[in-house]
C-alpha positions as CSV (number, residue, x, y, z in Angstrom):
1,X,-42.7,-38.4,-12.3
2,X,-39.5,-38.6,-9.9
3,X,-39.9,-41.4,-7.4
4,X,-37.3,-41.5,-4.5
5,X,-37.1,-43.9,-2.0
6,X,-35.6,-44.8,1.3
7,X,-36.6,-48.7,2.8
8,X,-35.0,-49.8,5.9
9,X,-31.9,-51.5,4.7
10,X,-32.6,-55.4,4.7
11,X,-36.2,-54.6,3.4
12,X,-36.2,-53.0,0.5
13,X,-38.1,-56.5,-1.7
14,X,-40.7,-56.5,1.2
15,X,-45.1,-55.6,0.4
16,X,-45.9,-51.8,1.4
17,X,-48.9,-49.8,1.9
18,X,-50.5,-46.5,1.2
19,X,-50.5,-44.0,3.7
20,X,-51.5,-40.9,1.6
21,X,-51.1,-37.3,3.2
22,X,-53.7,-34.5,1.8
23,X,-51.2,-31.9,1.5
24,X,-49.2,-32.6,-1.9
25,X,-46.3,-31.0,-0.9
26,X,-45.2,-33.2,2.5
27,X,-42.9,-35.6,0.0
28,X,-40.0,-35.3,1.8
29,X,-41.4,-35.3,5.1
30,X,-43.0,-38.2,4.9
31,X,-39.4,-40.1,3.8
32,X,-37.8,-38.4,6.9
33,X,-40.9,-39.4,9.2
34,X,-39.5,-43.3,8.0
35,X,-36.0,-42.6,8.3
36,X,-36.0,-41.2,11.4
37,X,-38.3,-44.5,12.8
38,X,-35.8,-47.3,11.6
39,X,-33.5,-46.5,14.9
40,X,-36.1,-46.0,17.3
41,X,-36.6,-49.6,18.6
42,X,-37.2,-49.4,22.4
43,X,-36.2,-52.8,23.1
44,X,-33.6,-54.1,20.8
45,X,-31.0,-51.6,19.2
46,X,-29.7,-54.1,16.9
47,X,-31.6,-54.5,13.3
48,X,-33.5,-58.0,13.7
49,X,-34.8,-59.9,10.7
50,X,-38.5,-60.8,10.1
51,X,-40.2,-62.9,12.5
52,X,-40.1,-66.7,11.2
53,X,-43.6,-68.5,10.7
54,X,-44.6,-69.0,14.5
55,X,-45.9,-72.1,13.9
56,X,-41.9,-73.2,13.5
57,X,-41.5,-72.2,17.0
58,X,-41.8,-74.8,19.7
59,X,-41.2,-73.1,22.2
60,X,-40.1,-69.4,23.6
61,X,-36.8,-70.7,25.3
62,X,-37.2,-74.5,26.4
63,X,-33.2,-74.6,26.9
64,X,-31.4,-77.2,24.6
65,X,-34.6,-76.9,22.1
66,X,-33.3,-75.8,18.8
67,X,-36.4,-74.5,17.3
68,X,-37.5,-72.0,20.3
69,X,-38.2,-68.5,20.0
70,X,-34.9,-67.2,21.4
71,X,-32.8,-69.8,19.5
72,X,-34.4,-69.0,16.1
73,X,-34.3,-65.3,16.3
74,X,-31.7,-64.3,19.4
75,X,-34.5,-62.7,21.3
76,X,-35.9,-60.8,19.1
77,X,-37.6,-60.2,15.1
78,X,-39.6,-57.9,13.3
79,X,-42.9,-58.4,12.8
80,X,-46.4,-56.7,11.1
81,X,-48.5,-54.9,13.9
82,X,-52.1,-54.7,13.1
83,X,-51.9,-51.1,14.3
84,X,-48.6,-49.0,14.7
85,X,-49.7,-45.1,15.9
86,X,-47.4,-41.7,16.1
87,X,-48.0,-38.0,17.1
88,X,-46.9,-36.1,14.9
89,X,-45.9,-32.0,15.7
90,X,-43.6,-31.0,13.4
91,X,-42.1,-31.9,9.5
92,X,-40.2,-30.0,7.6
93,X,-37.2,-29.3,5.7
94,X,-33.6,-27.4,6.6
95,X,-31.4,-25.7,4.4
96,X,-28.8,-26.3,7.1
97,X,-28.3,-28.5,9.7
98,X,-31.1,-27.6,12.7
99,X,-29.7,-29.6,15.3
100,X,-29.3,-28.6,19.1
101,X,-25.8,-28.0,19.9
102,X,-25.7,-29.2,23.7
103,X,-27.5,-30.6,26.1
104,X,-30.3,-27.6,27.4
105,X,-30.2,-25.9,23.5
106,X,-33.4,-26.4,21.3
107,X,-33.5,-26.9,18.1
108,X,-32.3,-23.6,15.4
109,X,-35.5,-23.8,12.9
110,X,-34.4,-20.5,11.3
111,X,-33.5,-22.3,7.9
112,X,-36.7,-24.9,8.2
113,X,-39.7,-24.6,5.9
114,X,-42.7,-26.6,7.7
115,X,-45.1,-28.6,6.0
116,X,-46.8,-29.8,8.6
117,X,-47.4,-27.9,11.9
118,X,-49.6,-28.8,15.1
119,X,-47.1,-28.0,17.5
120,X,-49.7,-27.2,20.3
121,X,-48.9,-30.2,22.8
122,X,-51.6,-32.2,21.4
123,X,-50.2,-32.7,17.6
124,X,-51.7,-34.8,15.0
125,X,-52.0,-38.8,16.0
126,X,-51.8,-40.7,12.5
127,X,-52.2,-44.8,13.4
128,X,-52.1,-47.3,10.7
129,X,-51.8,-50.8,9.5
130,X,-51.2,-52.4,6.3
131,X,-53.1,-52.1,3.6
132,X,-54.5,-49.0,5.5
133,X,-55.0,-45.2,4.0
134,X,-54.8,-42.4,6.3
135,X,-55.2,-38.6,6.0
136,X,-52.9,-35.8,7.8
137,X,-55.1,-32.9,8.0
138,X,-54.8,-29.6,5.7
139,X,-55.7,-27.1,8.2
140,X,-52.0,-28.0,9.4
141,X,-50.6,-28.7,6.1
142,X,-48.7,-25.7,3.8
143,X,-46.7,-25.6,0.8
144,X,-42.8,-25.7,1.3
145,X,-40.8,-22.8,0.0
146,X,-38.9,-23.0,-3.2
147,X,-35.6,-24.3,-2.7
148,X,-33.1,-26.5,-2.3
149,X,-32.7,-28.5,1.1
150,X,-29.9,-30.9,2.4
151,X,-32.0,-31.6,5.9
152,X,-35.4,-32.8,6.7
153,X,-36.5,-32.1,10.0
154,X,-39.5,-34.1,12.3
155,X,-40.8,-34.0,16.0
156,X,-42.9,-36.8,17.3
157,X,-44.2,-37.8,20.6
158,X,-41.4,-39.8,22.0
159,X,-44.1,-42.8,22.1
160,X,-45.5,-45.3,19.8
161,X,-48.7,-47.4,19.7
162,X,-48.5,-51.1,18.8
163,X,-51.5,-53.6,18.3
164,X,-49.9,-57.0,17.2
165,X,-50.2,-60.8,17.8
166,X,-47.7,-63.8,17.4
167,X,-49.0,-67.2,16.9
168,X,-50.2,-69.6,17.3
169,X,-46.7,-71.3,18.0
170,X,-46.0,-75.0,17.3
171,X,-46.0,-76.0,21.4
172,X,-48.2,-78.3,22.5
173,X,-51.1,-75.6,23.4
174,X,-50.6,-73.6,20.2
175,X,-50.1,-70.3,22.2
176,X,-50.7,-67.2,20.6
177,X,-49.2,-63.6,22.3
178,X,-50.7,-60.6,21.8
179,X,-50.3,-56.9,23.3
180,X,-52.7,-56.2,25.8
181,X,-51.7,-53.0,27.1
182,X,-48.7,-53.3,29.3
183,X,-45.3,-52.9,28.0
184,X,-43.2,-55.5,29.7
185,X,-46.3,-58.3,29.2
186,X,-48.4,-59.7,26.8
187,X,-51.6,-61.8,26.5
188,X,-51.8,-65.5,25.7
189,X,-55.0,-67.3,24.0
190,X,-54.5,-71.0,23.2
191,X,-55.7,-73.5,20.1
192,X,-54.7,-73.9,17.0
193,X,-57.1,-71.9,15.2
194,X,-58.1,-69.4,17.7
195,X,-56.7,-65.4,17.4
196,X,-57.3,-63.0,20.2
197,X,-59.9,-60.9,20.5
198,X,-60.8,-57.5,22.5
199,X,-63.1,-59.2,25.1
200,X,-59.5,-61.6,25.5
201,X,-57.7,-58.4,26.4
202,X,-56.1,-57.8,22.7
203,X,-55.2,-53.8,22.9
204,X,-52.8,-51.3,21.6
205,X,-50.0,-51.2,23.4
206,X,-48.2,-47.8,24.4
207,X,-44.4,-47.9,24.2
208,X,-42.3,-45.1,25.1
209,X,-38.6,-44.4,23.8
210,X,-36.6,-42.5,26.8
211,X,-33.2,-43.8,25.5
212,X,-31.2,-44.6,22.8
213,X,-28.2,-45.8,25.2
214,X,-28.2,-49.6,25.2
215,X,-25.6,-51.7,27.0
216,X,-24.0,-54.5,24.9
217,X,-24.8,-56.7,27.9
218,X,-28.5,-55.9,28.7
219,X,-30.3,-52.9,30.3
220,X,-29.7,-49.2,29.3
221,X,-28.3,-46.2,30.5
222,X,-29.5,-42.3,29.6
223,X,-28.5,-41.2,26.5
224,X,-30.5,-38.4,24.8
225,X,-29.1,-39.0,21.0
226,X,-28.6,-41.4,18.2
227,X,-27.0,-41.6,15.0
228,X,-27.2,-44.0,11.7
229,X,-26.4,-44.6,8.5
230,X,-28.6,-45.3,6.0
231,X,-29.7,-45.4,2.3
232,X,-29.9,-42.0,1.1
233,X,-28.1,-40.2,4.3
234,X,-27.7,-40.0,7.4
235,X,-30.2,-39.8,10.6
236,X,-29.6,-38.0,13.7
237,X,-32.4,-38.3,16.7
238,X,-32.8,-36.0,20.1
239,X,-35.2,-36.8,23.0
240,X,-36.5,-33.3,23.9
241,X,-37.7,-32.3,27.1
242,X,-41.1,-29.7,27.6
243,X,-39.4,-27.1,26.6
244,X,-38.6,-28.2,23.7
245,X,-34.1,-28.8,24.5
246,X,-31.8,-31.7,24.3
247,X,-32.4,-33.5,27.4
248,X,-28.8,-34.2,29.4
249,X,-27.1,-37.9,28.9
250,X,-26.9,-39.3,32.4
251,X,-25.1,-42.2,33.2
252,X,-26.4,-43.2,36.2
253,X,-29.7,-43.5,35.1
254,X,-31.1,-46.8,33.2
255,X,-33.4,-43.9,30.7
256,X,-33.4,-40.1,30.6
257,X,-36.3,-38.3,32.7
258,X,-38.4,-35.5,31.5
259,X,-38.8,-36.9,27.9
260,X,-41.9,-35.7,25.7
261,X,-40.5,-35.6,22.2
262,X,-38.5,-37.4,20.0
263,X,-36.3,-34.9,17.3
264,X,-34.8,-36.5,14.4
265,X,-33.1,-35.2,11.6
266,X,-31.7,-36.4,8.4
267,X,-28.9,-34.9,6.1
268,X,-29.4,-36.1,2.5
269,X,-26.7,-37.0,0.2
270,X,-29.1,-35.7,-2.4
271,X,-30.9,-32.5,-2.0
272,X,-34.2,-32.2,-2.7
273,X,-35.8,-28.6,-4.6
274,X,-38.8,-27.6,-4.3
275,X,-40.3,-26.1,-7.4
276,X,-43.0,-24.1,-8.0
277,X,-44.3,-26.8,-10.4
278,X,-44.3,-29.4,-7.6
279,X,-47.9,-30.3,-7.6
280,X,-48.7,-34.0,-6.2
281,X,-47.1,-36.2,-4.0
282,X,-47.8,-40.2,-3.5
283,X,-46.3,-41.3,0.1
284,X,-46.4,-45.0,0.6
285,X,-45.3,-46.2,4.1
286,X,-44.5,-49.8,4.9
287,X,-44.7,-51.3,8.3
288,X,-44.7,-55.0,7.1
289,X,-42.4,-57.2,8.9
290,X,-40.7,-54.2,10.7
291,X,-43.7,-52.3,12.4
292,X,-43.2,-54.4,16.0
293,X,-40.1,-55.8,17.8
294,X,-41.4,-59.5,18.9
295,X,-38.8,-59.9,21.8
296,X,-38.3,-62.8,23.9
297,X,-38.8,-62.1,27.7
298,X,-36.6,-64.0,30.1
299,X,-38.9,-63.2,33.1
300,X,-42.0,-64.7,32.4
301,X,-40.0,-67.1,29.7
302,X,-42.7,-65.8,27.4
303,X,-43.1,-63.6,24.1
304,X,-43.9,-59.1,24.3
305,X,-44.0,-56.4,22.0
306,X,-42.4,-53.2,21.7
307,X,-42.1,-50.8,18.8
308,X,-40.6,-51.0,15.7
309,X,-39.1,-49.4,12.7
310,X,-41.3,-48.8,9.5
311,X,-39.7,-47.7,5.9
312,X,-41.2,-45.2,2.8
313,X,-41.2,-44.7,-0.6
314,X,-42.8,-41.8,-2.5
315,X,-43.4,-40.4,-5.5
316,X,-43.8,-36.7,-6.9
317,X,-45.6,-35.2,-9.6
318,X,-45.4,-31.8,-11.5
């Protein structure tokens, strides 16, 4: 059995779950699909640490209280959603580097083997939690050639869906937030033992990535790639337009237009080969403590939600 693995950097001694794909032969995928997420956080660019026990929390932001939200955390942690949700089109791997080379190219899939294929505008939604098991389907699902590959190659909705809660905190109500549809908002239920519940407005939230620009100072600007470092390589991501090219960076605009997928590739420092004896495949994805971004918002001096990154290990069998 060879086991490789690929956690989000800060994470690795964290719980994960299962998240088993029926094909046996999506192993390498499935590690890109995680790479590729640990840069896509809509709201804050900058790697947060777990969310502290909210009930240390007195406060979102009272000014001049040392245990509030924003003076614990800096606006922002990662937390465990109850449900985190993609759309998956497209995984793969790449002989050589597949990237578009400019703004208006598409993608050059001439070296790529897919594994997984529902490229039809709808794709394949795969929404889990931890501790939950979910299935990709086979009718999509083929055997990768034989080979040796330096790039794994994804497409996914540039959208993610996040069910989670924080709370209750230690103020004086023993507020709990939760996501309750809207992006730039979030539900509130009070009491120190009560947790939110549908009929209190507790739904999946829907957030969108349309950048990856993000201005040291607040607020964004269009930019239409990203790039990181990380265990095991390094990840490239591309918002794609209908048509399936590199959408334009545009600096007047606060987030590029046009947006429907998100394009990321990773170069490996270590190929992975394909052999004809590859038989089995265990994927294990882990969206504990990194599956949401809790993030602190000044407006309604409250606590939102926005996605997150999640992390993978696998294992393959002969």
């Amino acid at each position: 059995m060879e086991k490789f693995s690929n956690f989000y950097k800060s994470l690795t001694h964290k719980t994960m779950k299962k998240f088993n794909l029926k094909s046996k032969k999506l192993l390498t995928t499935a590690l890109f699909l995680s790479s590729g997420l640990t840069i896509l956080s809509h709201s804050n660019p900058v790697k947060a640490s777990a969310c502290p026990d909210p009930s240390t929390i007195t406060s979102p932001n009272d000014f001049g209280d040392g245990t509030s939200f924003i003076a614990t955390t800096g606006g922002s942690c990662y937390g465990t959603p109850e449900e985190y949700g993609v759309t998956i089109y497209k995984m793969g791997l790449c002989t050589s580097n597949p990237a578009p080379s400019s703004a208006g190219s598409a993608p050059d899939t001439s070296s790529c083997s897919f594994n997984f294929e529902k490229d039809d505008g709808v794709g394949e939604a795969a929404s889990f939690a931890a501790g939950g098991e979910v299935d990709l389907s086979e009718a999509y699902s083929s055997r990768p050639d034989v080979g040796e590959y330096r790039f794994a190659y994804i497409e996914i909705k540039n959208s993610f869906d996040i069910k989670a809660s924080y709370g209750p905190i230690g103020d004086v109500d023993r507020t709990t937030y939760f996501t309750n549809g809207t992006l730039s908002e979030a539900g509130t239920v009070t009491g120190a033992s009560t947790t939110p519940t549908a009929s209190d407005g507790y739904v999946t939230t829907e957030a969108p990535l349309t950048t990856f620009g993000f201005l040291d100072g607040g607020g964004s600007v269009c930019e239409a790639t990203g790039e990181e470092s990380v265990t095991g390589g390094t990840i490239r991501a591309y918002l794609l337009d209908s048509s399936d090219t590199l959408i334009a960076d545009d600096s007047s605009a606060t987030e590029c237009s046009g947006v429907t997928k998100l394009l990321g590739i990773m170069q490996l420092d270590t190929s992975v080969n394909i052999t004809a004896a590859t038989t089995s495949v265990k994927t294990i994805f882990k969206v504990e403590d990194n599956g949401t971004t809790v993030v602190y918002d000044d407006v309604a001096d409250g606590i939102r939600f926005d996605s997150g990154p999640f992390s993978v290990s696998f294992e393959t069998g002969e």
